[in-house]
N, C-alpha and C positions, 0 to 999 in steps of 0.2 A: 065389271071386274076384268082385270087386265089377264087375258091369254098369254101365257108365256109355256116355249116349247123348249123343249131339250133336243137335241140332236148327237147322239153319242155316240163316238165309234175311235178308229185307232187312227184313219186317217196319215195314212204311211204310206206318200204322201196324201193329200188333199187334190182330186181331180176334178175336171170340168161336170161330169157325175154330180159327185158331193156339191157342187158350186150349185149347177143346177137345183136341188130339192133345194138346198137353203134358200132359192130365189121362190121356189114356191111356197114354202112353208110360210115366208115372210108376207107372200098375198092373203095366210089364212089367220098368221097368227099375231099379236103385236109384238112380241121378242121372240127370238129365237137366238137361243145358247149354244155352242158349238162344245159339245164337252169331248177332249180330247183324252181317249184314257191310254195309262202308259202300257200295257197287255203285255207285258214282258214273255209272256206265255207263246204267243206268237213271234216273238225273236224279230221286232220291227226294224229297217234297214234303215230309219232315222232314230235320233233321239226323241224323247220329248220336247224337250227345250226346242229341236229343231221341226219337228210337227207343230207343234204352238208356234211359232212364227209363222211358217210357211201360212198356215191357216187364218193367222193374224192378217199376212198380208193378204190374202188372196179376197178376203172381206172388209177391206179398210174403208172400200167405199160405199156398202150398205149400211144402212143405218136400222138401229134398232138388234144389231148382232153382238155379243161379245164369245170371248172363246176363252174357256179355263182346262185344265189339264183336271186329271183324277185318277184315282186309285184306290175306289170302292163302290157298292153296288150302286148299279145305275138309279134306282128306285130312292136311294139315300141323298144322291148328290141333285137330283128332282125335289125332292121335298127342300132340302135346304137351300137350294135357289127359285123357290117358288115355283115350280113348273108344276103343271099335270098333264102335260103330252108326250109323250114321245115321241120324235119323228124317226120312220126308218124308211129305206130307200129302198125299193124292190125293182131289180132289171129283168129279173127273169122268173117264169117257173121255179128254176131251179132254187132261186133262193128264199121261195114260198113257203118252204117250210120250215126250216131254221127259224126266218125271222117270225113266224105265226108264235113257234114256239116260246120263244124267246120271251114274245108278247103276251103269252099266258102266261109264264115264270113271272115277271114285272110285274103285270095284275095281281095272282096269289100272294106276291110279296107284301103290294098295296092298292088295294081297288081303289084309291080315288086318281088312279096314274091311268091315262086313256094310252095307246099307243096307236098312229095314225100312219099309214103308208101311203110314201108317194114314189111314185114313177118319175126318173128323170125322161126328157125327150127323146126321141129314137134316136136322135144324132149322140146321142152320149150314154146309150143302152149297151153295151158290150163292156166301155170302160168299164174297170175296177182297178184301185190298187195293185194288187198281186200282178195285173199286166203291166203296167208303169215301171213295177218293181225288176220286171225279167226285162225289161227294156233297156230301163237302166243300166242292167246289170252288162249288157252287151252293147251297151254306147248305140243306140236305137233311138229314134227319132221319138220324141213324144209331145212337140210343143202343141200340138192339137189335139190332147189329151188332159193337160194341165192348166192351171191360170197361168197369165203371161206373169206373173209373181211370183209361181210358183216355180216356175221355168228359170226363172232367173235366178233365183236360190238357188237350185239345183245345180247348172251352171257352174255357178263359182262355186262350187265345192269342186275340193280337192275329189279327182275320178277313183283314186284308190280306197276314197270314205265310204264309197258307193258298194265295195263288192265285199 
């Protein structure tokens, strides 16, 4: 039976982080989904349309990945693309338990949804989004933060889309 994992998060933008688990997930599992969801709730500094590219590009050239946008429960949009993992990413303590919980919510919703945490490298342990985003926002260096794709997107965006 074919392993297929979900990977779901807001990804505003997509960092070398995020790039990172997707490479290991891909050692564990034979698909892995990038579900991008739109969280309007969090007031993301991209679009969607522009998080699904960026994301698009920054995995073009793995194989076995695809990447869909969403806007309903994570447990939903698993079941209807065949997944039963979840992958989530944990850098630190601090985000131990959030995502624990999360991962009992998921369950109670549907036990046959495993949720599996992985560690990016220590070199990409501090990244997250929200630091990307405050970077951004003050014209801050971040190309060793991001994929060199995703870097380039950013880039050619007009600077006043950014703040």
């Amino acid at each position: 039976m074919k392993k297929i994992a979900l990977y779901p998060g807001t990804f505003d933008p997509i960092t070398n982080g995020h790039f990172d688990i997707i490479e290991r997930a891909l050692n564990l599992f034979d698909e892995v989904i990038i579900a991008v969801a739109i969280s309007a709730d969090k007031k993301p500094m991209f679009t969607l349309d522009e998080r699904i590219l960026m994301t698009k590009e920054a995995v073009k050239e793995l194989k076995n990945v695809s990447v869909v946008g969403f806007d309903n429960l994570t447990v939903d949009l698993a079941k209807a693309s065949g997944a039963t993992i979840l992958i989530r990413g944990l850098r630190a303590v601090s985000d131990f338990e959030y995502e624990i919980q999360l991962g009992y919510l998921n369950n109670s919703l549907d036990d046959t949804i495993e949720t599996v945490y992985l560690m990016p490298k220590l070199q990409h342990a501090f990244i997250s989004s929200s630091i990307v985003r405050n970077l951004l926002k003050f014209n801050g260096k971040t190309d060793h933060l991001l994929p060199k794709e995703v870097q380039k997107i950013i880039g050619s965006m007009n600077a006043c889309t950014l703040q």
